[in-house]
C-alpha positions in Angstrom: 102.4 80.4 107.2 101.8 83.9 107.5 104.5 84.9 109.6 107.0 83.2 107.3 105.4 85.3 104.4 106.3 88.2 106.6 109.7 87.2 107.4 111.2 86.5 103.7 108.8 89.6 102.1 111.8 92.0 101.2 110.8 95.6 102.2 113.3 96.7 100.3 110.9 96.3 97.0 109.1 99.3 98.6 111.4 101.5 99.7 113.6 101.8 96.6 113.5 100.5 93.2 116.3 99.8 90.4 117.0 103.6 90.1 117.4 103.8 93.5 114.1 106.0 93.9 111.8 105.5 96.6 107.6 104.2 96.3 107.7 107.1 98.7 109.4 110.1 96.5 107.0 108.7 93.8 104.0 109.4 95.1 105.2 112.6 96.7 106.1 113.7 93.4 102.7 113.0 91.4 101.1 114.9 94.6 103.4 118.2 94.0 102.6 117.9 90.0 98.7 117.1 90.4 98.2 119.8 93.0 100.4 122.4 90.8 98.2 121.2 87.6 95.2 121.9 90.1 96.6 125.3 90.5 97.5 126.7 87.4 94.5 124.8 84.7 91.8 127.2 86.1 93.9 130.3 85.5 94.7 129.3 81.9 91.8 128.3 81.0 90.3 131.7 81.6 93.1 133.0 80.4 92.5 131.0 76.6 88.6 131.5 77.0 89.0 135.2 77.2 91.4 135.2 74.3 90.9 137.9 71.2 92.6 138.8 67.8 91.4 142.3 68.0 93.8 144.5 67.1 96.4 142.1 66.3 98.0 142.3 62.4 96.1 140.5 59.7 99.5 138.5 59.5 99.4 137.1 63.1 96.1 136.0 62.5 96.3 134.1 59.3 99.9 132.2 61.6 97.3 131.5 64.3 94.1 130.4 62.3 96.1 128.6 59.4 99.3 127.5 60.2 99.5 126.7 64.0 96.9 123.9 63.2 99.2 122.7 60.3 102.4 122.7 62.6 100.2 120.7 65.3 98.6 118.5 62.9 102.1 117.7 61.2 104.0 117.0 64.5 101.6 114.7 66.1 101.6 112.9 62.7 105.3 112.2 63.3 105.1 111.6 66.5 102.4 109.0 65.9 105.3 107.9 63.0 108.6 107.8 65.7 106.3 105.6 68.0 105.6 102.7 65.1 108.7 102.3 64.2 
């Protein structure tokens, strides 16, 4: 019973799918993207923790304190709207 399981299993359901990538060259590729995230996340969030106005125009602050939040709050808004419809 088992062996005929073995036999009539297609291996080709691993190797490749539809779009003709591989299981393999899937898992390879969330490797390369978690260890790169693994990389870079420490140095930016040092980078953003040690962040200062100080110096910087009054103008540039009010865009970063006032209406960067509004632009965020606004696109994920409609991209919460795009995903309902």
């Amino acid at each position: 019973m088992l062996a005929e399981k073995f036999v009539s299993f297609n291996h080709k359901d691993i190797v490749s799918d539809d779009s003709g990538e591989g299981m393999t060259g899937k898992i390879i590729g969330i490797a390369i993207g978690l260890f790169v995230a693994a990389v870079i996340m420490p140095a930016a969030l040092v980078a953003i923790a040690n962040a200062t106005l100080t110096g910087v125009d009054a103008s540039v602050v009010t865009i970063f304190q006032i209406l960067l939040p509004i632009i965020a709050i606004i696109g994920l808004v409609m991209l919460f709207l795009k995903s309902t419809d």
